[in-house]
C-alpha positions as CSV (number, residue, x, y, z in Angstrom):
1,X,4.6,-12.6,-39.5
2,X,7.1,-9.3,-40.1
3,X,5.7,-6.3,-41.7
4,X,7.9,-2.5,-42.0
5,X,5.6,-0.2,-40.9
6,X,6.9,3.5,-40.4
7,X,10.8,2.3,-40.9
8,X,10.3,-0.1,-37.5
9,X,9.6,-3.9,-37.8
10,X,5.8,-5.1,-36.1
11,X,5.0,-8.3,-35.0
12,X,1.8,-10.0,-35.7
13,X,0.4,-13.2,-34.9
14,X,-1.4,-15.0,-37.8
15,X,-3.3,-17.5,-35.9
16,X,-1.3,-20.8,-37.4
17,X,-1.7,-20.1,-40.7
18,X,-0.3,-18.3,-43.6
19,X,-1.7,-14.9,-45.1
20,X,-3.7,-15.1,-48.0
21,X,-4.9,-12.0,-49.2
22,X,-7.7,-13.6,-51.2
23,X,-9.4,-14.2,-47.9
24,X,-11.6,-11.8,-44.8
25,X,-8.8,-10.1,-42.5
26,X,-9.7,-9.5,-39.2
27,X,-7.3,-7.0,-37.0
28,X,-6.9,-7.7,-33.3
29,X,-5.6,-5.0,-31.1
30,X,-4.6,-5.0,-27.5
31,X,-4.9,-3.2,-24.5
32,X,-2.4,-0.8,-22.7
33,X,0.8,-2.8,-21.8
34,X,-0.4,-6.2,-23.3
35,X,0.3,-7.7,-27.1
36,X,-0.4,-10.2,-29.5
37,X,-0.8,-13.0,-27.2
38,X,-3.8,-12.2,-25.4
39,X,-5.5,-12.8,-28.4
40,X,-4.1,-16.6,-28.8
41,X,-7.1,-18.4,-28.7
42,X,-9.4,-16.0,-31.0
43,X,-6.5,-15.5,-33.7
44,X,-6.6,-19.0,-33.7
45,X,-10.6,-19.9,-34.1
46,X,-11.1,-17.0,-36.8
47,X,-7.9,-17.8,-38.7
48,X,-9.3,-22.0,-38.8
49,X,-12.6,-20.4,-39.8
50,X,-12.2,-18.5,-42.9
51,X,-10.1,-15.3,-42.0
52,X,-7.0,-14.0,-42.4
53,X,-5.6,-12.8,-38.6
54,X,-3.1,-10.0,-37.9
55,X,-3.3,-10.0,-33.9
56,X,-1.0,-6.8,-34.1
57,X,2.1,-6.1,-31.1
58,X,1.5,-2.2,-31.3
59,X,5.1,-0.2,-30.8
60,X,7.1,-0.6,-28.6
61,X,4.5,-3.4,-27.3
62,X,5.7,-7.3,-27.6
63,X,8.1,-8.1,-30.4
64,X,7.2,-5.1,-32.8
65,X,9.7,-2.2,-32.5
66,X,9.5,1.7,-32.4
67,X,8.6,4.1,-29.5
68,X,4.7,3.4,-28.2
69,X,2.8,5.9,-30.1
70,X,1.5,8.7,-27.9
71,X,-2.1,9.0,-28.7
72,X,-5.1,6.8,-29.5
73,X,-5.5,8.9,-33.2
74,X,-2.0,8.2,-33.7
75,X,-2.7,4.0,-32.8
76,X,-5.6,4.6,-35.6
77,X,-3.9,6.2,-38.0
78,X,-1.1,3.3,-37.8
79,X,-3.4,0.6,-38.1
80,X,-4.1,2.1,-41.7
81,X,-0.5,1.2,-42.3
82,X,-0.3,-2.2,-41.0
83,X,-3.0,-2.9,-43.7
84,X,-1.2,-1.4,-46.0
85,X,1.9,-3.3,-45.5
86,X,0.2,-6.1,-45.5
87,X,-1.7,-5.7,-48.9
88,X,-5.1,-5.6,-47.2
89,X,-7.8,-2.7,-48.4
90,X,-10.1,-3.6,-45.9
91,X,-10.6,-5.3,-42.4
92,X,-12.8,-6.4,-39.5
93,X,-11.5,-4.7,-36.1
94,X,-11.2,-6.1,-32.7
95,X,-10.3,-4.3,-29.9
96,X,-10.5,-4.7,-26.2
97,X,-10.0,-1.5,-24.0
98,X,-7.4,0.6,-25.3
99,X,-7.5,-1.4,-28.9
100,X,-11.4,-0.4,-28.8
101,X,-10.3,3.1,-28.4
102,X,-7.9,2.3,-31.6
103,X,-10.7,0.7,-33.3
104,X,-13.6,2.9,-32.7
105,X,-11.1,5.6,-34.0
106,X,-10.1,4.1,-37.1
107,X,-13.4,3.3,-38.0
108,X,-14.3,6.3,-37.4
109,X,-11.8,8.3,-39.2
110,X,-11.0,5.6,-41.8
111,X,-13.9,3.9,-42.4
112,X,-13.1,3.0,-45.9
113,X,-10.8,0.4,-44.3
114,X,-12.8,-1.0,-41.8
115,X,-15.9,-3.4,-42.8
116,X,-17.1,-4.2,-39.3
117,X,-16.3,-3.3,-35.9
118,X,-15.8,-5.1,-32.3
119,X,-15.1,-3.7,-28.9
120,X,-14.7,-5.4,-26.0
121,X,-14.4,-3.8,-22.5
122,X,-13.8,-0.2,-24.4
123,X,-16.2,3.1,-23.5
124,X,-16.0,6.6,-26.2
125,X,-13.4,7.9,-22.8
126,X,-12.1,5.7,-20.0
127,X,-10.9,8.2,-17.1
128,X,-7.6,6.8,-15.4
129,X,-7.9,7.9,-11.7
130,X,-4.5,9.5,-10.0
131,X,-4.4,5.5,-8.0
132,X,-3.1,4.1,-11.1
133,X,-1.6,6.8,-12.9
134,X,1.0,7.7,-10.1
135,X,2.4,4.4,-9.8
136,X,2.7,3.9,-13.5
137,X,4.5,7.0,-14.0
138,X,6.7,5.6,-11.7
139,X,6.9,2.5,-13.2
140,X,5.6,0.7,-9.8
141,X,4.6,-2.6,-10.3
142,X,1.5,-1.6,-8.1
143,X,0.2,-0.5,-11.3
144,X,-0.1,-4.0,-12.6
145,X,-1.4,-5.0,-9.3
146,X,-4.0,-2.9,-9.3
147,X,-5.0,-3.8,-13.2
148,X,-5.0,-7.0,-12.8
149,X,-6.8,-7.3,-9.1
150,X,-9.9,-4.6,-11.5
151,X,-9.6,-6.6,-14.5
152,X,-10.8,-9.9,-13.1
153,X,-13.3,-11.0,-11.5
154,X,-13.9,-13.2,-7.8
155,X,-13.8,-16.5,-9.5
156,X,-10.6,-15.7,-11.3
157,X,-9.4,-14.6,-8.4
158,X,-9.6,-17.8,-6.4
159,X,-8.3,-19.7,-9.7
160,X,-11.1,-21.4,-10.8
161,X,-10.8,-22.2,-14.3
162,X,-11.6,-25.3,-16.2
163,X,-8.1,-26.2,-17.0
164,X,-6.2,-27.6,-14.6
165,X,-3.5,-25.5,-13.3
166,X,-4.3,-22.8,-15.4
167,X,-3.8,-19.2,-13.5
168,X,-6.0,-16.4,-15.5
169,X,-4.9,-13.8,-12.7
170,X,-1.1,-15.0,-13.1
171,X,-1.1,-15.4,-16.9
172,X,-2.0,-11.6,-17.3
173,X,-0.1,-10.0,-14.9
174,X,3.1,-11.8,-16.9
175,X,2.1,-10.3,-20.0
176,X,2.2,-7.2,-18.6
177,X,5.3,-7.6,-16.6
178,X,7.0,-8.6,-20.4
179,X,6.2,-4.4,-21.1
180,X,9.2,-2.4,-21.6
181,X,9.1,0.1,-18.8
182,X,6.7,3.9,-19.6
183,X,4.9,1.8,-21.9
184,X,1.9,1.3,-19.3
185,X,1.9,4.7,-18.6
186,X,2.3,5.9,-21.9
187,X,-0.6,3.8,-22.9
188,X,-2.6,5.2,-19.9
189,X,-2.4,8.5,-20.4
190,X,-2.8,8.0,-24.4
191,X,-6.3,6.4,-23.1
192,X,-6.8,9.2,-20.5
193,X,-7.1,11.8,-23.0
194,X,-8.9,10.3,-25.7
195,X,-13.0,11.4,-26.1
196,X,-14.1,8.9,-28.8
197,X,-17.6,10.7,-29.3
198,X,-16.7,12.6,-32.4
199,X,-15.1,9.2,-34.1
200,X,-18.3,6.8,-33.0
201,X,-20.6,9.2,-34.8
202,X,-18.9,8.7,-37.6
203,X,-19.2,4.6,-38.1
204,X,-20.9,3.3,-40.8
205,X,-20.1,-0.4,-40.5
206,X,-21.6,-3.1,-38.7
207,X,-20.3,-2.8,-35.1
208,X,-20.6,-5.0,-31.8
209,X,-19.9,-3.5,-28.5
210,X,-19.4,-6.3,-25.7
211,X,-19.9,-4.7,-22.2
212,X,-19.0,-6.3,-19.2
213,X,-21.8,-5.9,-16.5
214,X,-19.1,-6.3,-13.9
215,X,-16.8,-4.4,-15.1
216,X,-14.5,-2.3,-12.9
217,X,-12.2,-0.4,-15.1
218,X,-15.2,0.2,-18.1
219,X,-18.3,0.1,-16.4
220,X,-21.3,-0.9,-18.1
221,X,-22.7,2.8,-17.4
222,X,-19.8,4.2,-20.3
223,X,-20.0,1.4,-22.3
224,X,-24.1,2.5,-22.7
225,X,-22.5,5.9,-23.3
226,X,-21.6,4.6,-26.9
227,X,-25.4,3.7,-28.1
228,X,-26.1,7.3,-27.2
229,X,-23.6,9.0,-29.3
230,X,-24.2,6.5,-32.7
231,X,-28.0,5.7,-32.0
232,X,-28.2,7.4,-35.6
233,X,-26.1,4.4,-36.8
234,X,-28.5,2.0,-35.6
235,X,-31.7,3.7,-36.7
236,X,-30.3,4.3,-40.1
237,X,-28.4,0.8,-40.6
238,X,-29.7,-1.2,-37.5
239,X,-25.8,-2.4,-37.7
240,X,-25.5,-1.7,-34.0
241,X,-25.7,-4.8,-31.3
242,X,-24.8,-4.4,-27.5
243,X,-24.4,-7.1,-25.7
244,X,-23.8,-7.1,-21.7
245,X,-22.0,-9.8,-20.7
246,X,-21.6,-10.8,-16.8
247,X,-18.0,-11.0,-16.7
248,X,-15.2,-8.6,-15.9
249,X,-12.7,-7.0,-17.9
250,X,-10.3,-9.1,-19.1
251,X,-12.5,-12.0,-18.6
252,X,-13.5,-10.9,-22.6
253,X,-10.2,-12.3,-23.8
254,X,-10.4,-15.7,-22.1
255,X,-14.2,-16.7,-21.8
256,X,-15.1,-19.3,-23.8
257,X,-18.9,-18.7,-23.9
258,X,-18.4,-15.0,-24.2
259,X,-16.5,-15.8,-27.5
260,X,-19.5,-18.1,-29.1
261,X,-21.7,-15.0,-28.6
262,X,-19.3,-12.6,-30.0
263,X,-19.4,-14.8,-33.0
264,X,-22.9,-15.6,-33.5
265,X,-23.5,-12.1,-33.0
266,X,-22.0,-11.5,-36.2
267,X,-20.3,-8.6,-37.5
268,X,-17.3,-10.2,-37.9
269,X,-17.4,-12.8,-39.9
270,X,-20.4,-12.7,-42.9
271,X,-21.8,-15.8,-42.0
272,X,-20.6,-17.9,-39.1
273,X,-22.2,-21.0,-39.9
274,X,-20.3,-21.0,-43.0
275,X,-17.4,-19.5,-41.5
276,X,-17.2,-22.9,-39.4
277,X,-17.0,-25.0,-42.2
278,X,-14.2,-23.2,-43.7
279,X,-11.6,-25.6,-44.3
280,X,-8.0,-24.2,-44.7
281,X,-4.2,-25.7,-45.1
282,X,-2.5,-27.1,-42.2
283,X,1.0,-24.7,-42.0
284,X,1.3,-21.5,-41.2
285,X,2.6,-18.7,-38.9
286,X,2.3,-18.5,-35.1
């Protein structure tokens, strides 16, 4: 699906099915130097379950065009746009790393868009240490070495996966080889910079926060950080849930039993057990 956002044409994925605007919308949003198809197999489930999906290419990121935007505000405040291009007032966000940067900050600073909130692998600041910076910059494919070596964990190392032939290490590291060159260090340094503390004391809605307890890149120690800067959200609303999770972190995007706790947890979809009988035509978008 092709929206015009800002005078540049973005790419989102709609899970396999059309857009109604009648129905939920839930937003997926990346991480630095990946796109829309990370988010394959959870566009998929939510869209066959009730929801609209706009798994998002950000700019300059996948098939959407424009320059990648410099700054995590200026992510958020274009995420108010996509929803306004496509006709939605309100949505549920998703974001892992960066894209829970995005999404913590649009809630925070749009929450009259956002219904409920989900961020996977994401802290309220994510230091990028000189290591990875320097060859990024460079645009030194030991930067996606390094990512992707963090981002997984032992048994994903080795290739243990229950489908056959299936690579998780290989699979990401080609999605992030597909990135147009600067954009991983533009999306660095855009992460680098952001201090999300201001923008989480700020959200209303209900919110999820999946940490990954061995998690190199956004240790379980930051991801904590966040219940201490909106524990006023949870006292007030009790709309706040952590959940620590022993995986890595881009394990989140591929973990099947991760992804049945994510949903039964609940901020995303108002009831899952109906949600799963939702029953919806059989044509769509990819």
């Amino acid at each position: 699906m092709e929206l015009q956002v800002d005078g540049a044409t973005v790419f989102c994925a709609t899970g396999g099915q059309d857009f109604d605007t009648a129905l939920p919308t839930t937003l997926f949003i990346h991480g630095a130097s990946f796109d829309r198809t990370v988010w394959k197999l959870q566009s998929r489930y939510f869209a066959w379950h009730g929801s609209n999906v706009l798994a998002v290419d950000l700019p300059g990121h996948g098939r959407s065009g424009g320059a990648p935007l410099q700054s995590i505000e200026a992510m958020a405040d274009w995420l108010t746009h996509v929803l306004d291009a496509a006709g939605v007032e309100r949505a549920a966000l998703v974001g892992h790393s960066m894209g829970g940067q995005v999404s913590l900050d649009c809630a925070g600073r749009h929450g009259a868009r956002v219904r409920a909130l989900a961020i996977l692998g994401g802290a309220l600041a994510i230091p990028v240490s000189a290591a990875l910076m320097d060859p990024a910059a460079a645009d030194d494919h030991v930067a996606f070495d390094l990512l992707n070596v963090w981002g997984y964990g032992r048994r994903a190392q080795l290739g243990v996966h229950r489908m056959p032939g299936l690579w998780m290490m290989r699979g990401g590291l080609r999605v992030m080889e597909r990135a147009a060159k600067g954009v991983l260090y533009s999306d660095l340094a855009a992460t680098n910079a952001y201090d999300g503390s201001t923008a989480a004391a700020a959200i209303k809605c209900p919110t999820l926060v999946v940490i990954g307890a061995k998690d190199l890149m956004t240790p379980a120690r930051a991801g904590r950080a966040a219940k201490t800067k909106t524990v006023a959200i949870s006292k007030r609303r009790k709309q706040l849930a952590i959940m620590i999770v022993p995986c890595c972190n881009f394990a989140f995007l591929s973990t099947r039993e991760i992804w049945r706790s994510v949903v039964s947890s609940d901020p995303i979809v108002a009831d899952p057990t109906k949600a799963l009988k939702t029953s919806r035509p059989k044509n769509g978008n990819h």
